[in-house]
VEXROMAR-92386 format. One record per residue (C-alpha): chain; z negated, x, y negated. Coordinates in pm, 1 decimal. Each point is the difference from the previous one (the first is absolute). Last residue first. Example, Ala and Ser with C-alpha at 12.3 -4.5 7.8 and 13.67 -1.06 7.14 Angstrom:
2
 chain       c3       c1       c2
     A   -714.0   1367.0    106.0
     A    -66.0   -137.0    344.0
This chain:
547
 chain       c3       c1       c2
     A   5096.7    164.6   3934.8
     A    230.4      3.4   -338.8
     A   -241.2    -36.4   -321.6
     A     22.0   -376.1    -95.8
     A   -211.9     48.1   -283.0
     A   -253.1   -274.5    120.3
     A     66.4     12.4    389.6
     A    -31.6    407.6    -53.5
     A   -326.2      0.3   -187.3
     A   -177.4   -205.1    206.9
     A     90.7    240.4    336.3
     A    -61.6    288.5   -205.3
     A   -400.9   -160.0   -127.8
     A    -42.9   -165.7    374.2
     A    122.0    437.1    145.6
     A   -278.0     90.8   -267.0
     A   -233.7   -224.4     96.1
     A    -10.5     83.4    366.4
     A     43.6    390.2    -76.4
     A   -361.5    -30.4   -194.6
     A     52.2     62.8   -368.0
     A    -34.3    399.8   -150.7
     A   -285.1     89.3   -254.2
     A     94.5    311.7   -217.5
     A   -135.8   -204.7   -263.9
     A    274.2    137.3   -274.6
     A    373.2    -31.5    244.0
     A   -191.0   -246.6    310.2
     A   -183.5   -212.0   -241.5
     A    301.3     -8.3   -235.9
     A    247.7    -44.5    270.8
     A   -174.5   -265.7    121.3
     A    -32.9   -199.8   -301.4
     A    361.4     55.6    -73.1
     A     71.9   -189.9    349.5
     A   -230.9   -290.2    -50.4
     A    124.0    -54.9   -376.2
     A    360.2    -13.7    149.3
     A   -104.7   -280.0    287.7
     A   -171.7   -166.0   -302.3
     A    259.9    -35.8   -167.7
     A    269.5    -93.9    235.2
     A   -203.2   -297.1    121.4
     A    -32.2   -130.1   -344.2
     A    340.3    -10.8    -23.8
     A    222.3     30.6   -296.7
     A    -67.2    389.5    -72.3
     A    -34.5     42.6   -373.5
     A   -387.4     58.0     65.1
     A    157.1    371.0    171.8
     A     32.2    146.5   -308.7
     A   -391.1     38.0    -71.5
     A    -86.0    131.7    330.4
     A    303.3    244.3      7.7
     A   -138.6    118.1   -443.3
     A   -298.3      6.6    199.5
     A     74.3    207.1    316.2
     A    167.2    228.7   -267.1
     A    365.2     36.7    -85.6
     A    116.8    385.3      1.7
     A    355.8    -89.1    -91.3
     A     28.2   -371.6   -188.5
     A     30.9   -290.5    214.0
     A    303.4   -222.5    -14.1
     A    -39.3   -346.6     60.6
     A    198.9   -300.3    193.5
     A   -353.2    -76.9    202.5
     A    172.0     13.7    320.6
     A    156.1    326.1    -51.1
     A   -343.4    141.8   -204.0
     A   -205.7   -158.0    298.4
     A    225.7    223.8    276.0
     A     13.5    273.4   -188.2
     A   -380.4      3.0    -20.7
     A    -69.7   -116.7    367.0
     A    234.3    290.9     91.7
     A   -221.8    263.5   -159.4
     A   -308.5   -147.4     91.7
     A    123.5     20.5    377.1
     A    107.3    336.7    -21.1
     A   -304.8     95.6   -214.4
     A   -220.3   -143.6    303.7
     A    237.0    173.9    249.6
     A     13.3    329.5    -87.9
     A   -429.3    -28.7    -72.6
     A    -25.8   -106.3    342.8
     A    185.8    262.0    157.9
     A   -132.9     15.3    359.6
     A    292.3    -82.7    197.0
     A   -100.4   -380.9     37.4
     A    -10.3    -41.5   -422.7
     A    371.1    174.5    -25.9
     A    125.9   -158.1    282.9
     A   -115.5   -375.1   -142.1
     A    136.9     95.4   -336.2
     A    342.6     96.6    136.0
     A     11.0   -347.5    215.5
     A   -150.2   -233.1   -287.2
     A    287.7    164.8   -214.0
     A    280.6     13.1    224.4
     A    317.6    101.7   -244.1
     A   -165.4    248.0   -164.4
     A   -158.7     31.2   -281.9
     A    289.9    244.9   -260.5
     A   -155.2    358.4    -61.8
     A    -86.3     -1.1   -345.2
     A    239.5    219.1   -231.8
     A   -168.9    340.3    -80.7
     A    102.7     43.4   -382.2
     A    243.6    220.2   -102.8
     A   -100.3    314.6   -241.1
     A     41.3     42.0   -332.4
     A   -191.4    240.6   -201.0
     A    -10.1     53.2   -372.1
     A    -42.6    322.8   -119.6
     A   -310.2     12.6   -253.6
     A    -74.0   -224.7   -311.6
     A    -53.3    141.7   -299.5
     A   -374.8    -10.0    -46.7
     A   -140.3   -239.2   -294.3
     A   -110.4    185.4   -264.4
     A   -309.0    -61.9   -127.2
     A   -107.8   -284.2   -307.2
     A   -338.3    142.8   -183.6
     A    234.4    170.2   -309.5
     A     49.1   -348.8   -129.2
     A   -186.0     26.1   -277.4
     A   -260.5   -231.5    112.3
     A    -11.9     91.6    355.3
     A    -72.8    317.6   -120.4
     A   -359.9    -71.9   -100.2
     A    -69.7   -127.4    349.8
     A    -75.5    333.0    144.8
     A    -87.4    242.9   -285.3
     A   -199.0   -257.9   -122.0
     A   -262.6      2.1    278.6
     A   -275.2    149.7   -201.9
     A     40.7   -186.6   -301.1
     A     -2.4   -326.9    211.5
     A   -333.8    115.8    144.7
     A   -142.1     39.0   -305.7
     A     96.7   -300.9   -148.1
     A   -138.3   -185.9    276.8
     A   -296.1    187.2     38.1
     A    -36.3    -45.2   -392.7
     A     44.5   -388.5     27.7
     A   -247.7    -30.0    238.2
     A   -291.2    166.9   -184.3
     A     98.0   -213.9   -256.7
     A    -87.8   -271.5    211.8
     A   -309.5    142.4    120.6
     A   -115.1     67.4   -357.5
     A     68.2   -372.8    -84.3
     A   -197.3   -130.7    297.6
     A   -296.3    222.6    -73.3
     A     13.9   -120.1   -358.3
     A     35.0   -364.8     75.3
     A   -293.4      8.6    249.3
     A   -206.9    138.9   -267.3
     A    109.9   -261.9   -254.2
     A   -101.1   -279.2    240.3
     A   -369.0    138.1     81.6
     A    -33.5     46.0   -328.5
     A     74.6   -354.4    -52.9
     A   -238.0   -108.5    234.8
     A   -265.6    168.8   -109.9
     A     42.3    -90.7   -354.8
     A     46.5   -335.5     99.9
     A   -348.3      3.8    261.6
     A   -187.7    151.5   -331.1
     A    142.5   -277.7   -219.7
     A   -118.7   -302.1    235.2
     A   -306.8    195.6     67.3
     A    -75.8     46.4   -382.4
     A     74.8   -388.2   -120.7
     A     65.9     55.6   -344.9
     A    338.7    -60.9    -36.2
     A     -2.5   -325.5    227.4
     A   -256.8    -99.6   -304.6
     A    251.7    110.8   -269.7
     A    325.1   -225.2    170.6
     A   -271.3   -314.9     -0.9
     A    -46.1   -151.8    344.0
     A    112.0   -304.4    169.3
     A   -126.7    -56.7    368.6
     A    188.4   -100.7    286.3
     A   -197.4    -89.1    322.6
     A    176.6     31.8    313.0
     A   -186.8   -141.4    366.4
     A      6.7    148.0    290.7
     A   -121.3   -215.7    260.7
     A   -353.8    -29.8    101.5
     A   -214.5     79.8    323.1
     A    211.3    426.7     59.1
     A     39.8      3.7   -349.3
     A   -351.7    -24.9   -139.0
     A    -25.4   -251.6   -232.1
     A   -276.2   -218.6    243.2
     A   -227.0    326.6     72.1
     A    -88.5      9.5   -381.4
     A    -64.3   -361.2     -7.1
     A   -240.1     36.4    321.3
     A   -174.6    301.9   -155.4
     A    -58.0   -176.6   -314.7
     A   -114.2   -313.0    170.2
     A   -237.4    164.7    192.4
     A   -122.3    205.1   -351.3
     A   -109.2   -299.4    -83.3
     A   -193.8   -141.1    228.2
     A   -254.5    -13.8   -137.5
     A   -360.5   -131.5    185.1
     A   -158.6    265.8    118.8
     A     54.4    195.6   -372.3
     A   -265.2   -197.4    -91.9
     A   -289.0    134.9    143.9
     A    108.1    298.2    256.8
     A   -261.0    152.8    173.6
     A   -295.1   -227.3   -112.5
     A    209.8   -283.8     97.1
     A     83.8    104.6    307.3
     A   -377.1    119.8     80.9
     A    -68.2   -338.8    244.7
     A   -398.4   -105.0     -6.7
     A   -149.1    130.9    369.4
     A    -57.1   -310.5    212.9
     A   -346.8    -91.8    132.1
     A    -73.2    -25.4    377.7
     A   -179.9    283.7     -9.5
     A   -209.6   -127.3   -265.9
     A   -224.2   -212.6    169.9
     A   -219.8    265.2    129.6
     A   -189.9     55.9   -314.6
     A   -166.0    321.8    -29.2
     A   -267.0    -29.9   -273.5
     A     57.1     39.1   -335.6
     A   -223.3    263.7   -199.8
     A   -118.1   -136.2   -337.7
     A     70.9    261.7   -230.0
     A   -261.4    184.7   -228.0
     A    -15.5    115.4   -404.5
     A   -200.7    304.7      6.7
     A   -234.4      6.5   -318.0
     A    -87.7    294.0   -228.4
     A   -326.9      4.3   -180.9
     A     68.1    -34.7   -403.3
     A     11.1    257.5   -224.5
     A     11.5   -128.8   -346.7
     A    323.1    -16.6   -199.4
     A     20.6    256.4   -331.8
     A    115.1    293.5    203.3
     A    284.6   -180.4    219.6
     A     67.1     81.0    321.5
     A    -12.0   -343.1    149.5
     A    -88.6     18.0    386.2
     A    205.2    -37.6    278.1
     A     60.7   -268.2    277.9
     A    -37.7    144.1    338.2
     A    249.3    -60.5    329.8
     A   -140.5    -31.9    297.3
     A      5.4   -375.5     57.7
     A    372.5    -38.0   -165.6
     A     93.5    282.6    287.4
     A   -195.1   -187.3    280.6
     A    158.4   -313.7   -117.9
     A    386.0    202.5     21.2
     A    -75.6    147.1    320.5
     A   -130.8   -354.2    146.7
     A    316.0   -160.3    -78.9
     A    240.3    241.4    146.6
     A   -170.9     36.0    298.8
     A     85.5   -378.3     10.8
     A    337.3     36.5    -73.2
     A     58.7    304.6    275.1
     A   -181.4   -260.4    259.7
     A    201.2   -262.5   -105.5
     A    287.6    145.1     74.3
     A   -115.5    206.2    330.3
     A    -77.9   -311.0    120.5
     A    340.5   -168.3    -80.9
     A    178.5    292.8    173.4
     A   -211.8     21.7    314.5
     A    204.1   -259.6    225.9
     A    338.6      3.7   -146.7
     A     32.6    343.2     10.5
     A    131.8      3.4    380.7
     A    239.5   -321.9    -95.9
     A    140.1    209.5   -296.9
     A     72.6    268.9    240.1
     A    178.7   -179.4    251.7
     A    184.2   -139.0   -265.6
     A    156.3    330.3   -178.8
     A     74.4    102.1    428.1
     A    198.9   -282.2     18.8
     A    176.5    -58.1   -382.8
     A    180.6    360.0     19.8
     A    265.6   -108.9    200.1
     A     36.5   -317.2   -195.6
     A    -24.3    218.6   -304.6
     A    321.5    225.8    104.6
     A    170.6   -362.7    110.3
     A    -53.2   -132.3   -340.2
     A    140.4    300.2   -156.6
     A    310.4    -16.2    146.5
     A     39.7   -353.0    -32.1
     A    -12.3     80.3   -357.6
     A    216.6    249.3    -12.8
     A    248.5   -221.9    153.9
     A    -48.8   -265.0   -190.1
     A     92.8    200.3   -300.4
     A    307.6    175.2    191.0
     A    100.2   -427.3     59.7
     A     11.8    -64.1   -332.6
     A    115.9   -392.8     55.2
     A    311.0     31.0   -266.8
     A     27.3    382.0      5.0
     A    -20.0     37.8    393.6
     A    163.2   -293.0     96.0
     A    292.0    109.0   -229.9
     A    -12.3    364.4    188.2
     A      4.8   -131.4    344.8
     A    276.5   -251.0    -60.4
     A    255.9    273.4   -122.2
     A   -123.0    217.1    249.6
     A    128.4   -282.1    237.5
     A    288.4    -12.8   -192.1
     A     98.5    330.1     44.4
     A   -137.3      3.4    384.8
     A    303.6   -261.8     71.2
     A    274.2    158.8   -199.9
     A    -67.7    308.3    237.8
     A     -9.0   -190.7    317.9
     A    351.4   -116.3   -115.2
     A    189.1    311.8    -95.7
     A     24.0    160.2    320.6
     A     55.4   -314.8    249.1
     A    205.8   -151.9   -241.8
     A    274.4    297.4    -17.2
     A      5.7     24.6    339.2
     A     27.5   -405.2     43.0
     A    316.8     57.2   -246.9
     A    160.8    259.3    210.5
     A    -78.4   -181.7    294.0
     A    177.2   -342.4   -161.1
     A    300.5    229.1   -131.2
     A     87.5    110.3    355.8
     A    -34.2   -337.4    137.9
     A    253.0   -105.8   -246.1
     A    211.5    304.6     54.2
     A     -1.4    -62.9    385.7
     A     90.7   -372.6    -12.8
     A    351.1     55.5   -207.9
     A    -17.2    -39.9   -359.2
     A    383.1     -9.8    -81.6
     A    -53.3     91.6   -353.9
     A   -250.9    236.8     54.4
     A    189.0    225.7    363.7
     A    319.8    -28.0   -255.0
     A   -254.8    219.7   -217.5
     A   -139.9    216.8    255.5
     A    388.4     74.8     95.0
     A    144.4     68.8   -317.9
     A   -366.2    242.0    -66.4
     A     19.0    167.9    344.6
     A    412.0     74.4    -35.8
     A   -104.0    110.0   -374.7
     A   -268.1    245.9    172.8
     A    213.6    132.1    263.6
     A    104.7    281.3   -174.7
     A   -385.5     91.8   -173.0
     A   -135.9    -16.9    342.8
     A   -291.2   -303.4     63.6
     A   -312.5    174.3    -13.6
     A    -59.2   -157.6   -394.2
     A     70.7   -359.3    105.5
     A   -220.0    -50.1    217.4
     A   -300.4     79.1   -287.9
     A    219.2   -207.4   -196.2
     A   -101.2   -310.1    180.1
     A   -358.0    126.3     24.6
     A    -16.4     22.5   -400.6
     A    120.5   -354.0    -17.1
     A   -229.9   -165.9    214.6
     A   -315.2    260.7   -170.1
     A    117.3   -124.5   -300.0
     A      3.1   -307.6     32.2
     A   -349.3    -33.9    128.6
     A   -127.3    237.1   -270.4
     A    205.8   -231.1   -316.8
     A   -260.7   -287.8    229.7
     A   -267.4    179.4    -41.5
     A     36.7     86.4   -365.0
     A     95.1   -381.2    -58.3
     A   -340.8    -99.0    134.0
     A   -169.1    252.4   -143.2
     A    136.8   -135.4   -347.1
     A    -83.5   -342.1    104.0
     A   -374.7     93.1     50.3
     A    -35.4    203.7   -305.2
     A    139.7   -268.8   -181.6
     A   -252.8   -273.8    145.2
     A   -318.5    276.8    -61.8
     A   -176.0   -230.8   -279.2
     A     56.6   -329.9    166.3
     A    -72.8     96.5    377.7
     A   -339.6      1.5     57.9
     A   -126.7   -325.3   -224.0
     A    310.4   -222.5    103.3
     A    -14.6    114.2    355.4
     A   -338.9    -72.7    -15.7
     A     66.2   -309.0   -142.2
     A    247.1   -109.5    233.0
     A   -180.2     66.8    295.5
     A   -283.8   -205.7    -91.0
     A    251.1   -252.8      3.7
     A    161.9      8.2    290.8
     A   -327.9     58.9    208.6
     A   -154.7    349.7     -9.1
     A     35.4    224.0    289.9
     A    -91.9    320.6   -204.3
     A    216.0    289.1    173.3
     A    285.4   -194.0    123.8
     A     74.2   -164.2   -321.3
     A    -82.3    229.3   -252.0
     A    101.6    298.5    245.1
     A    322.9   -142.8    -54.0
     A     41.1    -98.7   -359.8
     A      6.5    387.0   -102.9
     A    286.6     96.2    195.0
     A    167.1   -336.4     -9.1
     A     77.0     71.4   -402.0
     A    345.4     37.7      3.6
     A     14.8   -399.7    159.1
     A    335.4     -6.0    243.1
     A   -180.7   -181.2    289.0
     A   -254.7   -199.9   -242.9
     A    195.2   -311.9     39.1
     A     80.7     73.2    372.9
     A   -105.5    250.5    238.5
     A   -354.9     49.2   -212.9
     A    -98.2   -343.9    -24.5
     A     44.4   -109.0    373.9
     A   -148.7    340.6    129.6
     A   -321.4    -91.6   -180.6
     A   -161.9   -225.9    205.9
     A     37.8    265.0    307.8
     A   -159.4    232.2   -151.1
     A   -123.2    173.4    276.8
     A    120.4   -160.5    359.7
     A    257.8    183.9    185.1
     A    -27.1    346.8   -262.2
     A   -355.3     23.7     92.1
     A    151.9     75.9    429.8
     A    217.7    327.2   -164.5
     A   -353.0    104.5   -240.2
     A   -187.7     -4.9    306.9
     A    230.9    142.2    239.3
     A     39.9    295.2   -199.6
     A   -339.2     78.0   -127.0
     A   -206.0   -121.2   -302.6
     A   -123.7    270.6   -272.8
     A   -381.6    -86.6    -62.6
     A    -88.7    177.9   -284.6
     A     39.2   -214.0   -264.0
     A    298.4    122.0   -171.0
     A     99.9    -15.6    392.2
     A    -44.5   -340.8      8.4
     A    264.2   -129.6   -318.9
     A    199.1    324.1    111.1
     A     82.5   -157.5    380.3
     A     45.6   -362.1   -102.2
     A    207.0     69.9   -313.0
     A    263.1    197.5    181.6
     A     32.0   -245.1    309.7
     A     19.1   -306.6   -300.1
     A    293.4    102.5   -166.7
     A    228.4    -77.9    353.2
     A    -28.4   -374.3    -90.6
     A     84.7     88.8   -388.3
     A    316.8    200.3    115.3
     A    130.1   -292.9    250.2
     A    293.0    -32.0   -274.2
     A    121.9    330.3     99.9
     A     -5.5    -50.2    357.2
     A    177.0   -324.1    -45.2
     A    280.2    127.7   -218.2
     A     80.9    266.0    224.7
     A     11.4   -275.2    297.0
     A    226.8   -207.2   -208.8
     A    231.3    285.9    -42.0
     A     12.6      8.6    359.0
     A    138.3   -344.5     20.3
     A    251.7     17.7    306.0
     A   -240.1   -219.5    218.0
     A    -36.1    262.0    267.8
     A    -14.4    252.1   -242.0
     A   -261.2   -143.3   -225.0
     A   -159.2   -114.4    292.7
     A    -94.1    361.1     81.2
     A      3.1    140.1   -351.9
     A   -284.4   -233.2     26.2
     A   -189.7    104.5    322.6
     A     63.9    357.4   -125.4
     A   -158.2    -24.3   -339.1
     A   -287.8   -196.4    115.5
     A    -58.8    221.3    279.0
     A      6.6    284.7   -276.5
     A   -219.2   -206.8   -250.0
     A   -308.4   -109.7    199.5
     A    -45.7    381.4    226.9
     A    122.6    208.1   -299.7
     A   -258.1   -145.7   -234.3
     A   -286.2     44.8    222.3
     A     97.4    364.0     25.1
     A     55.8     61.7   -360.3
     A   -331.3   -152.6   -151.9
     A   -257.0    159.8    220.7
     A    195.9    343.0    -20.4
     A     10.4     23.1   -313.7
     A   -385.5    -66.1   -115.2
     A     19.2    293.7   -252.3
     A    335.9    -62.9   -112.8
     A    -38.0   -394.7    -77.4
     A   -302.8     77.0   -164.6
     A    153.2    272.2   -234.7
     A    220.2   -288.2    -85.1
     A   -286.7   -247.7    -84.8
     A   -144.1    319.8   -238.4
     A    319.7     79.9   -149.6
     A     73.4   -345.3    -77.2
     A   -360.3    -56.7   -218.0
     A    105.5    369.1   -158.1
     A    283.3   -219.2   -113.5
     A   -238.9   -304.6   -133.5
     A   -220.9    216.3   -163.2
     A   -303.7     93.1    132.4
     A   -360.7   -176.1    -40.4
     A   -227.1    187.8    281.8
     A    -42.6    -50.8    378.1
     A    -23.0    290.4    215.2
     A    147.7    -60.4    365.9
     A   -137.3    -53.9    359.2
     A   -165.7   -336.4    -98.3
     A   -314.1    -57.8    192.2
     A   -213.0    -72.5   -288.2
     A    235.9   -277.4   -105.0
     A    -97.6   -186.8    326.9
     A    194.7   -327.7    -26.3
């Protein structure tokens, strides 16, 4: 595993910002994860639907497709567990892995472990590390035991997501559907459930491999982050990292460092003992120079001076091979040897948070000491002033308030003041002449109905003969239905009258006529003359309408 290679920055995080980063994953390498996953899981989908079908167990099929979740898992982690390294596999690469790569594990992870909430995690353990059975369960045991309740509660967020998105395309149909027909829709959607004919079933599977195919990849790279970020604080992989790092700046360095040692390797040692030798005979010729000086006392007798001399060593060739003594001592004596202030370092770097755990220490401490810690009572004091200054503001404003209100209802009080004395009531206006007149009496339908409306629609007037037809579909449906409409009914109040009709037939050959008089009366959109002469022709075998 090349850690040096890794395309994002390791550091401790927490184990949601651990999510984040496997879900920004899944969105950067999108289109490596989404394609493969549409060419294994939509074949899949139809071949089983398929059979389903055939075999008249669709809800099998749904079933199936769901359970296969863990086998389709793998296409997400393949692409993001190479492309956090760099090397982001293509299509047909990560489509021909999914034959062969982890096979061992498919077993475990479509039965027993099928319904585990923390297979996010315990994936990449197993594919990832290709440990035997029980290497794998320790490092599932050492990864996954302090982030097992984040893992089932991103499990159960996912699948609340999954459900949602089912449910929220369901009423996404439902919201285009017209506000009459809507309890038609709803009766009919819901006979449509408790029959559960073939095309609901395979509706419901799609709906639910939608909501898969967007939520899965995403559960995937969460616990892949997930994985990431416990590797990284039990192993310290941003450490190693560093390290490696550093190793391969010095490697690059170590060539032309060598080629120079190797090019002072041959005069080195001679100019060593050369520059110690000089050394020698400067300090004899300085002893050999150097007088001794006379007493100046008064009551001592002068005595000749003397030169003390040096014997002069002669240049000894042996010592170029001789080793210079090593200065570490002289440099740092005792202190080479303590490590104390190692230890201190490593103890202080072993409470901080990001190695340790927090821990709580209680301490007991006298009322009059608490008293006299300053910082303690300077942050209180600041604190509470802080406090009563927001309390002051906030009780000006609020009087504030109160005045604008008052004022305002001072102002106005010559118009809702009355209404209190009873002076605010006006009076009503007498009421003028009254009018009668008679009212226009509908012309009667006429004894040929399919023959009037046909003349009407070949003549040109469409419009005539759509509201002559609607008109005598109405009557009709009221007489059949044993009702009486009330004047001015609308196409709803028809719509909504007309469910007393026995047939079914009936029905829906009076829904089909009010629906085109509503496109043709507020669409201004006029049926073709072959489905309008079906539409008279229907309506007069169900009414009975004289041909």
């Amino acid at each position: 595993m090349k850690l040096e290679a890794l395309t994002v920055a390791l550091r401790p995080r927490t184990s949601w910002e651990a999510c984040e980063l496997g879900m920004a994953l899944v969105r950067r390498h999108a289109g490596a994860i989404w394609k493969p996953w549409l060419l294994v899981t939509l074949p899949l989908l139809v071949l089983l639907n398929a059979a389903g079908w055939a075999l008249d167990l669709l809800w099998l099929s749904g079933l199936l497709m769901w359970w296969l979740k863990p086998w389709f898992d793998r296409i997400p982690l393949f692409v993001i567990s190479r492309a956090v390294f760099g090397e982001t596999p293509s299509t047909r690469q990560t489509v021909r892995a999914q034959l062969r790569w982890g096979a061992r594990w498919w077993l475990p992870y479509l039965t027993w472990r099928r319904l585990g909430p923390a297979r996010s995690l315990y994936l990449p353990v197993d594919l990832l590390e290709g440990g035997d059975s029980s290497e794998a369960r320790q490092r599932r045991s050492a990864l996954g035991a302090p982030v097992y309740g984040v893992c089932a509660l991103l499990t159960l967020v996912c699948a609340n997501f999954e459900m949602l998105i089912v449910l929220g395309t369901v009423f996404a149909g439902l919201v285009i559907i017209p506000f009459d027909y809507l309890p038609d829709t709803l009766k009919s959607l819901w006979d449509s459930f408790l029959e559960q004919p073939h095309w609901m079933n395979a509706l419901f599977n799609g709906l639910i491999w939608i909501a898969v195919s967007v939520i899965e990849p995403f559960y995937v790279g969460a616990g892949f982050g997930l994985y990431l970020n416990r590797r990284t604080e039990i192993e310290g992989w941003d450490i190693e990292i560093v390290f490696r790092r550093l190793r391969a700046r010095l490697a690059a360095a170590a060539a032309p460092t060598l080629l120079a040692l190797c090019l002072m390797a041959g005069w080195l040692p001679d100019a060593a003992a050369q520059i110690a030798d000089g050394d020698e005979l400067a300090a004899a010729a300085q002893v050999a120079d150097a007088p001794i000086e006379a007493s100046d006392d008064d009551d001592s007798e002068e005595e000749p001076s003397h030169t003390r001399t040096a014997p002069i060593r002669e240049f000894d060739s042996s010592k170029k091979s001789r080793r210079l003594p090593s200065t570490l001592g002289e440099l740092y004596g005792d202190a080479r040897a303590d490590d104390r202030s190692l230890r201190e370092a490593v103890a202080k770097a072993m409470v901080e948070p990001s190695v340790a755990p927090k821990r709580k220490q209680t301490v007991w401490k006298a009322k009059n000491e608490v008293a006299k810690d300053e910082p303690k009572a300077r942050d209180g004091a600041l604190f509470k002033g802080l406090g009563q200054g927001l309390a002051s503001a906030l009780q000006v404003l609020l009087w504030g308030i109160v005045a604008v209100i008052v004022g305002l209802l001072l102002f106005t009080a010559g118009r809702w003041l009355g209404w209190f004395r009873g002076g605010g009531e006006e009076d009503a206006p007498a009421p003028g002449e009254v009018r009668t007149a008679v009212l226009a009496e509908p012309e009667p339908l006429p004894d040929n109905i399919p023959t009037a409306i046909r003349r009407l629609w070949q003549s040109g007037r469409h419009r005539d003969a759509l509201a002559l037809m609607y008109r005598a579909a109405v009557e009709s449906m009221a007489a059949r239905a044993q009702i009486v409409l009330v004047p001015g009914a609308t196409e709803a109040q028809c719509l909504r009258a007309s469910r007393k009709l026995g047939a079914a037939e009936d029905r829906d050959v009076f829904a089909r006529a009010v629906r085109t008089w509503q496109y043709a009366a507020y669409a201004q959109t006029l049926p073709g003359s072959e489905d309008f002469d079906d539409l008279v022709g229907q309506l007069a075998q169900r009414f009975g309408w004289t041909a």
